[in-house]
C-alpha positions in Angstrom: -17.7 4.9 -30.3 -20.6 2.8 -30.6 -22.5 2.8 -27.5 -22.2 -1.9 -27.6 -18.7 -1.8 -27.6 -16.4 -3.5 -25.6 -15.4 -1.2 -22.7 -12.0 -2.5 -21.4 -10.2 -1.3 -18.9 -6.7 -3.6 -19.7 -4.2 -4.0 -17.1 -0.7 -2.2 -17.1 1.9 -5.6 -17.2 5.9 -5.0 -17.1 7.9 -7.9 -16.6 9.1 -10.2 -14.8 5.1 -10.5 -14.3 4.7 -10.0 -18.0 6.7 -13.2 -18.5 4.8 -15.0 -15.4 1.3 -14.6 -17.0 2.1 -16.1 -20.1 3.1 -19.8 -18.2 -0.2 -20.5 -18.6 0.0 -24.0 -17.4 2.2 -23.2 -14.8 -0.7 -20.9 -13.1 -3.3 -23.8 -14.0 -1.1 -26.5 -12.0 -0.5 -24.1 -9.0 -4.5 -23.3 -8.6 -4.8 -27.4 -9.3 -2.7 -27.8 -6.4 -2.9 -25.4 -4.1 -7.3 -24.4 -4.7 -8.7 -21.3 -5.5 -8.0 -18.5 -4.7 -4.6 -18.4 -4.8 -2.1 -15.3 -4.5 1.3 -15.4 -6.1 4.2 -12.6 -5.3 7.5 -11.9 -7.2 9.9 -11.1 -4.1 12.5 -10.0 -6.3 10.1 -7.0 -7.5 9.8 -5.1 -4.5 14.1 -5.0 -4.1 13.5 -3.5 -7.5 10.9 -1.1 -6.8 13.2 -0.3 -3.7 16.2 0.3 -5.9 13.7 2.6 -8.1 12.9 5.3 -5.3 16.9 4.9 -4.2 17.9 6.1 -7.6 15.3 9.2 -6.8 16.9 9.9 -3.6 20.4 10.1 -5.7 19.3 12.2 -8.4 18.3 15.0 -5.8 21.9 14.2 -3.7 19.4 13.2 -0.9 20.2 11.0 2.1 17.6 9.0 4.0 15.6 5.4 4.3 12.5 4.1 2.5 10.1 2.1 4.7 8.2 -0.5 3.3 4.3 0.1 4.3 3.6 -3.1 6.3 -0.2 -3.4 6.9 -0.1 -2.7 2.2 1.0 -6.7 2.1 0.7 -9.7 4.8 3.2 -11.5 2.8 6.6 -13.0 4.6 8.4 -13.2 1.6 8.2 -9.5 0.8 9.4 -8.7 3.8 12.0 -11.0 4.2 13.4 -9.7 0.2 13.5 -6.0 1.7 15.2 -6.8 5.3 18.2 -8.3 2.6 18.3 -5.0 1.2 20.6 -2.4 2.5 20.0 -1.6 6.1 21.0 1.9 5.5 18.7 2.7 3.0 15.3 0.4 3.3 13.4 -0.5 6.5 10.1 -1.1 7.3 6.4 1.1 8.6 4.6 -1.5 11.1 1.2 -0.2 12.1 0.8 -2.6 14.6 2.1 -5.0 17.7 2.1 -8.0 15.5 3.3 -6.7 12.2 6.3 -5.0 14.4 6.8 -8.9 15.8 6.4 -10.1 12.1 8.5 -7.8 10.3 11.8 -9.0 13.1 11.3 -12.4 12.7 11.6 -11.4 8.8 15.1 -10.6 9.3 14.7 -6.5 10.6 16.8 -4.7 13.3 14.7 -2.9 15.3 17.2 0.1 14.4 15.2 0.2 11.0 12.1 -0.3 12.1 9.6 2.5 12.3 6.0 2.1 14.3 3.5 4.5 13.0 -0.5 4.3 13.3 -2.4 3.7 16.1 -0.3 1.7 19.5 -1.2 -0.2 22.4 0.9 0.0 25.3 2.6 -3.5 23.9 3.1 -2.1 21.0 5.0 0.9 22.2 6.9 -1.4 24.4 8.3 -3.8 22.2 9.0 -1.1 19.8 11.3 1.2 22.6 12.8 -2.2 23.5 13.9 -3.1 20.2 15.4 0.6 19.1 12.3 1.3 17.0 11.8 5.0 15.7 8.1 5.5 16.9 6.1 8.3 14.8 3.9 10.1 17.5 0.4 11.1 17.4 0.3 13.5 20.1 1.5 14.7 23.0 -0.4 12.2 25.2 1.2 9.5 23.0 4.7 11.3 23.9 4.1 11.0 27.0 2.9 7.4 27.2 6.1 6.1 25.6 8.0 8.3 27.6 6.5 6.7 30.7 7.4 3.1 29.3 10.7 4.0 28.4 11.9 5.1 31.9 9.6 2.4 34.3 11.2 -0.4 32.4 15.0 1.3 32.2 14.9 0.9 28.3 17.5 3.2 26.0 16.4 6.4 25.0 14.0 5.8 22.3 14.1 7.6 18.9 10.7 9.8 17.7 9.2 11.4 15.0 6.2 14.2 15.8 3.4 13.7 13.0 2.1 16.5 12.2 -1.4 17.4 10.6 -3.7 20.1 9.5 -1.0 22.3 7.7 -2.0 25.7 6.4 -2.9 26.7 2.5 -2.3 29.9 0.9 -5.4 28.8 -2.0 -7.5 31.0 0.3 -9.4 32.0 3.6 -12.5 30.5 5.1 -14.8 32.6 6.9 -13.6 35.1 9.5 -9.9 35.4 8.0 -9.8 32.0 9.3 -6.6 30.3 6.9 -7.6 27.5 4.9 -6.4 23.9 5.9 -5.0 20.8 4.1 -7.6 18.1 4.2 -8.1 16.4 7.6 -6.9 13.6 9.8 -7.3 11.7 12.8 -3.8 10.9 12.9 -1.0 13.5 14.0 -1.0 16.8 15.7 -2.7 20.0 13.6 0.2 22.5 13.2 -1.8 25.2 14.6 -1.8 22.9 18.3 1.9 22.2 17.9 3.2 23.7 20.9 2.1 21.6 23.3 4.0 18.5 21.2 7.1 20.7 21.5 6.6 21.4 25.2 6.2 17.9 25.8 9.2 16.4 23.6 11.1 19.4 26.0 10.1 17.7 29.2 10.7 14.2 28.2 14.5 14.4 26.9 15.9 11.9 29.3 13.5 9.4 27.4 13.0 10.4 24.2 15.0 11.9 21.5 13.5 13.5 18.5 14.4 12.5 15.0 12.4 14.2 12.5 8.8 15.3 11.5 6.2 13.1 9.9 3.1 13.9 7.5 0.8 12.2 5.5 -1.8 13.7 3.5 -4.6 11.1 1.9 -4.3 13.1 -1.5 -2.6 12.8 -5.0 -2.3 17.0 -5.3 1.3 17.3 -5.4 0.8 21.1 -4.5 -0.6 19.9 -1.1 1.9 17.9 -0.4 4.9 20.4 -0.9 3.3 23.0 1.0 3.4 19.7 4.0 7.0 19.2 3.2 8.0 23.2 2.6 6.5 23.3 6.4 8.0 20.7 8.1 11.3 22.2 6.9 10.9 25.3 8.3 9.7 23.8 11.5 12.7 21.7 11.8 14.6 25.6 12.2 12.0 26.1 15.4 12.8 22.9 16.8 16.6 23.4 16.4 15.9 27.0 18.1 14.5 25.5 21.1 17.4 22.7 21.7 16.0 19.9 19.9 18.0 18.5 17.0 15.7 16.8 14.0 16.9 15.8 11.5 14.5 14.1 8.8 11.8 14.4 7.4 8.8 11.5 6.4 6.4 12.7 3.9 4.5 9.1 4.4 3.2 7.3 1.0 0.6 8.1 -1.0 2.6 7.8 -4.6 0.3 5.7 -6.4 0.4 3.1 -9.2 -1.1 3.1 -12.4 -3.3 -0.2 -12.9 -4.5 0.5 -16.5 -2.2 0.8 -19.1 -3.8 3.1 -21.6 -5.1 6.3 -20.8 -7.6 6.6 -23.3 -9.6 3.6 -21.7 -9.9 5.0 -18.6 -11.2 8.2 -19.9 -13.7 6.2 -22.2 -14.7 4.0 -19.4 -15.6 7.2 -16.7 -17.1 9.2 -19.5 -19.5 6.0 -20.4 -20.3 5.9 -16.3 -21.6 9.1 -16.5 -23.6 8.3 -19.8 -25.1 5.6 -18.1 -26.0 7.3 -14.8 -28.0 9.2 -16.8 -29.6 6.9 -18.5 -28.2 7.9 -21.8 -26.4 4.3 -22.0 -27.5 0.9 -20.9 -25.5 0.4 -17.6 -22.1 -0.8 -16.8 -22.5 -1.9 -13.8 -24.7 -4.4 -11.3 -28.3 -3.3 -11.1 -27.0 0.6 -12.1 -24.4 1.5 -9.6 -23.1 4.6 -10.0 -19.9 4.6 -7.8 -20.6 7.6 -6.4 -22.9 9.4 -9.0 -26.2 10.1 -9.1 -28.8 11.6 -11.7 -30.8 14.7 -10.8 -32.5 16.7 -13.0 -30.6 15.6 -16.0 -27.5 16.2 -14.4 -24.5 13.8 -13.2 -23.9 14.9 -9.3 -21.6 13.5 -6.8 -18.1 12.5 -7.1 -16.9 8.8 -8.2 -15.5 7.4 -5.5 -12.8 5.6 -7.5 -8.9 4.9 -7.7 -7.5 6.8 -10.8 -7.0 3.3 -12.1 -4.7 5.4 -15.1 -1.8 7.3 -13.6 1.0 9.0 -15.9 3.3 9.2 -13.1 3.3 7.1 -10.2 5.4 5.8 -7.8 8.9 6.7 -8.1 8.1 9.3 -10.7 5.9 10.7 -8.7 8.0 11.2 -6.1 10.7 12.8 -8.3 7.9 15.1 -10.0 7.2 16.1 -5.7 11.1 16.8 -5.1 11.7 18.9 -8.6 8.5 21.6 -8.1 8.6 24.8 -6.8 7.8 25.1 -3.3 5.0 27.2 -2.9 6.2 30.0 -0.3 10.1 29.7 -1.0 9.9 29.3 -4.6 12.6 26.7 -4.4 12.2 23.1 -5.0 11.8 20.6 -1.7 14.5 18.7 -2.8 16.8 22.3 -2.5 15.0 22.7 0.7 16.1 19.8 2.6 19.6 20.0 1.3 20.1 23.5 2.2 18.6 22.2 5.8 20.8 19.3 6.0 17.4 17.2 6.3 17.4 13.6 5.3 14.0 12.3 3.4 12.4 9.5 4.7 9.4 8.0 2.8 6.5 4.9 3.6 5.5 3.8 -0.1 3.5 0.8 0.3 1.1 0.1 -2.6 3.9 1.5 -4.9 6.6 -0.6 -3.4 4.5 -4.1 -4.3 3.6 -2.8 -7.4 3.9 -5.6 -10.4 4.6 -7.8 -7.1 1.5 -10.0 -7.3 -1.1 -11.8 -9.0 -4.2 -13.4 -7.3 -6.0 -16.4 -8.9 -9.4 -17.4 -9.5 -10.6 -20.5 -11.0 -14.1 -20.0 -12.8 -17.1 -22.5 -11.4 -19.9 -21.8 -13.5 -21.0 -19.7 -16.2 -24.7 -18.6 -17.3 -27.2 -15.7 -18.3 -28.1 -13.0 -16.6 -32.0 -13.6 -16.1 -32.5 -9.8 -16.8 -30.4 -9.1 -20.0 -29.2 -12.4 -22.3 -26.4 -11.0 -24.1 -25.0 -11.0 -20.5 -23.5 -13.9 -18.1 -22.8 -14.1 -14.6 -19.3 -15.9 -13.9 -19.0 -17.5 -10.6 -15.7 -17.7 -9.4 -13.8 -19.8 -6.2 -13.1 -16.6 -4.7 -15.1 -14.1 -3.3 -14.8 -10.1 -2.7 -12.8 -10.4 0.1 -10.1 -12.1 -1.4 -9.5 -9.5 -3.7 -11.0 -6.5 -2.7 -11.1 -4.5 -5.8 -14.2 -2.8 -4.6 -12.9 -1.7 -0.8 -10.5 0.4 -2.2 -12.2 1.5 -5.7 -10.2 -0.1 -8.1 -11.2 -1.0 -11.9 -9.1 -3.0 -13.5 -9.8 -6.4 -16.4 -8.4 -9.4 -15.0 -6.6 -12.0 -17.8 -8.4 -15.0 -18.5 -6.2 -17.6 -18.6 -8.2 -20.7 -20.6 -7.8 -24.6 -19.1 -7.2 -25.8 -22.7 -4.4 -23.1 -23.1 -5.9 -21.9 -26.7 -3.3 -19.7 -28.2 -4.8 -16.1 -29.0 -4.6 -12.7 -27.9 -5.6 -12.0 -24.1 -8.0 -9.6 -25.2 -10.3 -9.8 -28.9 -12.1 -7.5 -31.1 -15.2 -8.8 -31.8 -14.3 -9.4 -35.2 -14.0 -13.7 -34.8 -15.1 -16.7 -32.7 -17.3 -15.7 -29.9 -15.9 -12.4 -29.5 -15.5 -10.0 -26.4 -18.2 -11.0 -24.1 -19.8 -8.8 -20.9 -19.7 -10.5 -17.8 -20.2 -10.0 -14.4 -18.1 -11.7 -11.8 -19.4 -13.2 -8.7 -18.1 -14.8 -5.8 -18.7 -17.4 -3.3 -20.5 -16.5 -0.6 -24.0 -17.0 -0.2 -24.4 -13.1 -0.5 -26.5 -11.1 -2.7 -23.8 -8.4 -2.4 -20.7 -10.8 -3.4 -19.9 -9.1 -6.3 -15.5 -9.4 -7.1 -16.2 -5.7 -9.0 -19.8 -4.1 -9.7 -18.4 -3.2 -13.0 -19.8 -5.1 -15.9 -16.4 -6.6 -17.2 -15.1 -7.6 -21.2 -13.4 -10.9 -21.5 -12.3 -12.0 -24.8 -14.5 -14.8 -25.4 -17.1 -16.1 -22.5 -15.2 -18.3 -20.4 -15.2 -21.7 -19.6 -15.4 -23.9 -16.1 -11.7 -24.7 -14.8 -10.6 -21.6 -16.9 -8.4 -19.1 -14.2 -9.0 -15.8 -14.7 -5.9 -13.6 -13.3 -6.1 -10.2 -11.7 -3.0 -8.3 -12.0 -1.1 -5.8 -9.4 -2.9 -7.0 -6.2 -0.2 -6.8 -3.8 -0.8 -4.1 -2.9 -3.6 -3.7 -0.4 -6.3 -5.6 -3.2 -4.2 -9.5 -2.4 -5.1 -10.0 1.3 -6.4 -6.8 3.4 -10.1 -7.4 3.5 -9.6 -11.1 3.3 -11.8 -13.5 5.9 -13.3 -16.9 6.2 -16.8 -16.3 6.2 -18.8 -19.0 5.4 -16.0 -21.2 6.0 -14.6 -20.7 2.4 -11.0 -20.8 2.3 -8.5 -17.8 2.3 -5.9 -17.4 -0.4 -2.5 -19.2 0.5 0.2 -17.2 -1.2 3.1 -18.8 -3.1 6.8 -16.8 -4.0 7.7 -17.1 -7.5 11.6 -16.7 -8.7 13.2 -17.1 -11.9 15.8 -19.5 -11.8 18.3 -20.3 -14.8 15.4 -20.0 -17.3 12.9 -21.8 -15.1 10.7 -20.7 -12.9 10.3 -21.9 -9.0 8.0 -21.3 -7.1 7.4 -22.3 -2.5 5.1 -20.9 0.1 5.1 -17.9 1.1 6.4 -18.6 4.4 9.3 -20.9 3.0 10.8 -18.4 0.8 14.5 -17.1 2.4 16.5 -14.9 0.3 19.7 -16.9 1.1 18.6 -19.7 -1.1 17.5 -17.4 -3.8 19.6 -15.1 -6.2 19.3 -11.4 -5.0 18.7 -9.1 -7.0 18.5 -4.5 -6.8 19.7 -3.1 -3.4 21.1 -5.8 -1.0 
């Protein structure tokens, strides 16, 4: 591969969003009316990606509830399509006092609600008040919701003990100490347990335990089975001791692919580490390395990047999870919680949105890079915040949609007009530092002001986590898209009510 050539990283498109990007002038007369940046969601997506991991849960004969990860998506619309969705089978993870507030007003029952991450004594009130499952910490949390529960005379309130800090059989640290799963600051460590099952002992009149909870910040699917493989078998101690759980959540964590071919993201991290050592010109602002460094001719560190190419993701990867051998019993987790009579409860967020959203950014100005000429900076009417491919480590092209709406493909070869160009995108904040991705990026031809360039997939934790108004620039309003006898519609986010649009998947 000659070391000037294009390196794209194209995005992975399936429709209905396939069909969305190419109403070019749609997009166009959206950003014209509603500025830049703008975010647009497909609500009937997320029913589908709902219906997705539900046909999982069949496969394996598997009862249980998929919660939609709140805090992955601000959106109301989102939330609104899932609470029409069957109550049995999808609720909703809330992390917090107002997202719990948000997600009933969206149309949930508290009875399919599940509060999870870190909770304020509001937060655990309103949640026992409302029939909530709450997924403990610790003991102390226990025992602070247990303390709510009976000074305000609420019902008996429904729990799940998360658990952290489970043992590995890869091998022994020093003084036959066993070697732990990665570490959290949320949940119990197995090894402290017993003072969680103590405490859920004493509080019975006030709390009822349900289940146990993990989740491990890793993609090994080994890790993860040896969690679940646990939590079954812990389930049997609990029962032993006169508690009766009966599920168990193995959190999120299933992933989506952003970049459709493989080969690109391969060509792309191997050209990283070319350039890091100075083998290459550089691909990113002023030589970032994402994580890599040079020392004595040799590429250290670890890229601290999303595997922007995934061959199975989301509900795949959950079904790849379920089918494996489980590392001490030899039988699959899927076996295991059916011999145990356990239901499955999972909290997919960023694989739940996924194909849900597109944010859009008109381009302000173009020009030269003062420090290399066959290179432009492209300002944009958006700025990192508002699609924070960088907070998370994602690399992914965004779409350039042109104002004129030239006809063409999105991407080019270099082989007519002006070709695939290398720019860098920048944002609008007076900040050195406001850089939309540090990657140096291929469009096919250098773009234009009042062109929109479209980044792909950003509902899920990219659309609207790190947004802000600094600087006083405007954050994105969102709009819901549906199509609609052959036409799209679109309405605010906060406007959009699945009674006046078709449903469509689980409802």
């Amino acid at each position: 591969m000659a070391k000037d050539a294009p390196l794209y990283l194209r995005p992975r498109v399936e429709p209905p969003l396939a069909s969305l990007l190419g109403e070019a002038r749609l997009l166009h007369s959206l950003v014209d009316a509603l500025g830049s940046p703008l975010n647009v969601l497909l609500p009937e997506v997320v029913a589908e990606n709902a219906a997705r991991f539900l046909s999982v849960y069949r496969r394996h004969r598997l009862l249980g509830r998929v919660y939609f990860a709140h805090k992955a998506n601000r959106s109301s619309a989102l939330v609104r399509r899932l609470a029409a969705c069957d109550p049995a089978a999808v609720g909703v993870d809330v992390a917090s006092l107002g997202e719990l507030r948000h997600a009933l007003g969206c149309g949930f029952t508290g009875d399919r609600v599940m509060a999870t991450g870190p909770k304020d004594p509001e937060f655990l009130w309103l949640a026992a008040r409302v029939g909530a499952t709450v997924n403990v910490d610790s003991a102390g949390e226990l025992r602070q919701l247990a303390e709510i529960v009976r000074g305000h005379g609420l019902s008996r309130t429904r729990v799940l003990a998360r658990l952290s800090g489970f043992e590995s059989d890869a091998g022994y640290g020093g003084a036959g100490t066993r070697v732990l799963s990665r570490g959290s600051r949320f949940g119990t460590p197995v090894a402290e347990a017993e003072a969680l099952w103590s405490a859920l002992e004493e509080h019975t009149d006030a709390v009822e335990l349900v289940g146990l909870a993990y989740h491990l910040d890793t993609t090994g699917l080994e890790e993860k089975a040896r969690a679940l493989e646990r939590c079954v078998l812990l389930m049997d101690e609990c029962r032993a001791r006169g508690l009766a759980p009966g599920a168990v959540d193995i959190g999120g964590g299933f992933g989506v692919g952003y970049v459709a071919e493989a080969a690109e993201w391969e060509r792309w991290t191997t050209a990283l580490s070319e350039a890091v050592l100075g083998v290459r010109p550089p691909l990113t602002w002023r030589g970032h390395g994402y994580g890599l460094r040079a020392e004595g001719g040799t590429v250290r560190g670890t890229a601290a990047l999303y595997p922007a190419h995934r061959s199975v993701a989301g509900p795949g990867y959950l079904d790849e999870l379920l089918s494996r051998p489980a590392p001490a019993l030899g039988r699959s987790p899927a076996t295991l919680l059916l011999e145990h009579l356990n239901d499955l409860y999972i909290e997919p967020g960023r694989a739940l949105v996924d194909q849900c959203g597109v944010s859009l950014a008109r381009v302000l100005e173009v020009r030269r890079t003062s420090d290399a000429p066959d290179r432009y900076l492209v300002r944009l009417g958006m700025n990192a915040g508002d699609v924070s491919l960088e907070e998370h480590g994602v690399l992914v092209d965004p779409v350039l949609l042109p104002r004129d709406g030239a006809p063409g493909e999105p991407y080019g070869d270099g082989t007519g007009g002006d070709g695939p160009v290398g720019v860098h995108l920048v944002g609008n904040l007076c900040l050195e530092a406001d850089l939309i991705t540090r990657r140096l990026v291929y469009l096919p031809r250098l773009p234009r002001a009042g062109d929109v360039l479209a980044f792909l997939n950003t509902a899920g934790y990219v659309m609207d986590f790190h947004a802000h108004r600094a600087q006083r620039q405007p954050v994105a309003r969102t709009v819901a898209v549906t199509r609609e006898a052959g036409t799209w519609r679109w309405c605010p986010d906060e406007d959009y009510w699945p009674l006046i649009h078709p449903q469509k998947g689980p409802s």
